[in-house]
C-alpha positions in Angstrom: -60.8 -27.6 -11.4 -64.2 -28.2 -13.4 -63.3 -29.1 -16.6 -66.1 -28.5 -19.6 -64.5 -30.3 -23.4 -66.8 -29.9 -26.1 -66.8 -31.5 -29.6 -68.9 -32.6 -33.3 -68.7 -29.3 -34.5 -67.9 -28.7 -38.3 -69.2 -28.0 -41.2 -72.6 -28.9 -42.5 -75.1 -27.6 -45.1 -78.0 -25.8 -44.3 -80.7 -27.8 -43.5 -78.8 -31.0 -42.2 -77.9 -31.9 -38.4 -74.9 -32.1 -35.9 -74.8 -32.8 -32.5 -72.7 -31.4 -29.9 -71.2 -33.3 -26.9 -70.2 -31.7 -23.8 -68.3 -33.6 -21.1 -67.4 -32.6 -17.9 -64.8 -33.4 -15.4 -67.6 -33.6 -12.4 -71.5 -35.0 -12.0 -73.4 -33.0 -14.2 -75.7 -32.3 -11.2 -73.1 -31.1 -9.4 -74.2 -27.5 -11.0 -77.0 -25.6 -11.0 -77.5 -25.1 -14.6 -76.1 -25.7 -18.0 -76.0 -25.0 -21.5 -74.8 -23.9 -24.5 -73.8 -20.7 -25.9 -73.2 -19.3 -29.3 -71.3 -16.7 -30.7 -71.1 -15.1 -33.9 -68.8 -13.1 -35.9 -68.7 -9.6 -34.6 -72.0 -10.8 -31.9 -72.1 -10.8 -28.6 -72.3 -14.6 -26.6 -76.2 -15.2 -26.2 -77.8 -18.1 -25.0 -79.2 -21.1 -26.7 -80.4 -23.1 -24.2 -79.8 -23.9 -20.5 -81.0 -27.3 -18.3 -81.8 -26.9 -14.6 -80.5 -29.7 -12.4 -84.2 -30.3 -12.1 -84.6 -30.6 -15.8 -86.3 -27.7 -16.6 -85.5 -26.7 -19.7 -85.3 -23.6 -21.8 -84.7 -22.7 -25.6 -83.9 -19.2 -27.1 -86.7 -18.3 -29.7 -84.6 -18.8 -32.7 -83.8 -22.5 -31.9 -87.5 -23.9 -30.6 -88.2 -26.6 -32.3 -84.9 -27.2 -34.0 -82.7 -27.6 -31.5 -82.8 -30.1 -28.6 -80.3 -30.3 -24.9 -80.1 -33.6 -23.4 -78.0 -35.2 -20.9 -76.5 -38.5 -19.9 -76.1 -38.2 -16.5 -74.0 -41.8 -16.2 -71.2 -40.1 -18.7 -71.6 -37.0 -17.1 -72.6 -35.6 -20.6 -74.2 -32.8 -22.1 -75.7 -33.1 -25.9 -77.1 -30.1 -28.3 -79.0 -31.9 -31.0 -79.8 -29.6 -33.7 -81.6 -29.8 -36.5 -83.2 -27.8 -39.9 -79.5 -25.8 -39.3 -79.4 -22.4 -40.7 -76.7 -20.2 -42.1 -77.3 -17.8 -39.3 -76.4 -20.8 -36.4 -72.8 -20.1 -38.2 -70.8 -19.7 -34.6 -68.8 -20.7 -31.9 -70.9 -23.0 -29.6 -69.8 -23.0 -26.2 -70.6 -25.2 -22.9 -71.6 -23.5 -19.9 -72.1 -24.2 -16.3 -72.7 -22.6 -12.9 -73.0 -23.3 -9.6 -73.1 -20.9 -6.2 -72.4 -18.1 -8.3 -69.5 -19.2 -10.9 -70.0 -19.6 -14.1 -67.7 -22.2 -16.3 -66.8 -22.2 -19.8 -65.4 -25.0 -22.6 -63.2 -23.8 -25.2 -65.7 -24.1 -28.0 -66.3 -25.7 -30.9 -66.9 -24.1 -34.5 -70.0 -24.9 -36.2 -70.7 -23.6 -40.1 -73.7 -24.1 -41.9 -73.0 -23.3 -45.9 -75.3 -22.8 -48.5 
């Protein structure tokens, strides 16, 4: 059963930094794709950026050049990196990972950015 546990969420001030960590219970190249996901109060899940198992790489517009996905493929590890944080990144972030059609999901981890 794939297994995705994310965590450093909390609370931080607008402006500062937190990085996510997202570990998973099998090779990270074992899927297709993954990401991480956000979702607000009263919102619908959207994306905030996905890695291919080829590296390719995509951001949402409202994170470019704030936000940053990395991976340590050894710890079979996922990281969001994100910077210059905002009141409106306030949400749930959430792992995410699919192969041959499935899509997998952590539990989340609560991130709120205060004034």
């Amino acid at each position: 059963q794939v297994q995705l546990v994310e965590s450093g969420g909390g609370l931080v001030q607008a402006g500062g930094s937190l990085r996510l960590s997202c570990a998973t219970s099998e090779s990270i190249f074992s899927f297709e794709k993954m990401g991480w996901y956000r979702q607000a109060p009263g919102k619908q899940r959207e994306l905030v950026t996905t890695i291919t198992r080829g590296g390719i790489i995509h951001y949402a517009d409202s994170v470019k050049g704030r936000f940053t996905i990395s991976r340590d493929n050894a710890d079979n590890t996922v990281y969001l990196e994100m910077n210059s944080l905002k009141l409106e990144d306030t949400a749930v972030y959430y792992c995410g990972s699919s192969r041959y059609g499935v899509n997998y999901w952590g539990q989340g981890t609560q991130v709120t950015v205060s004034s």
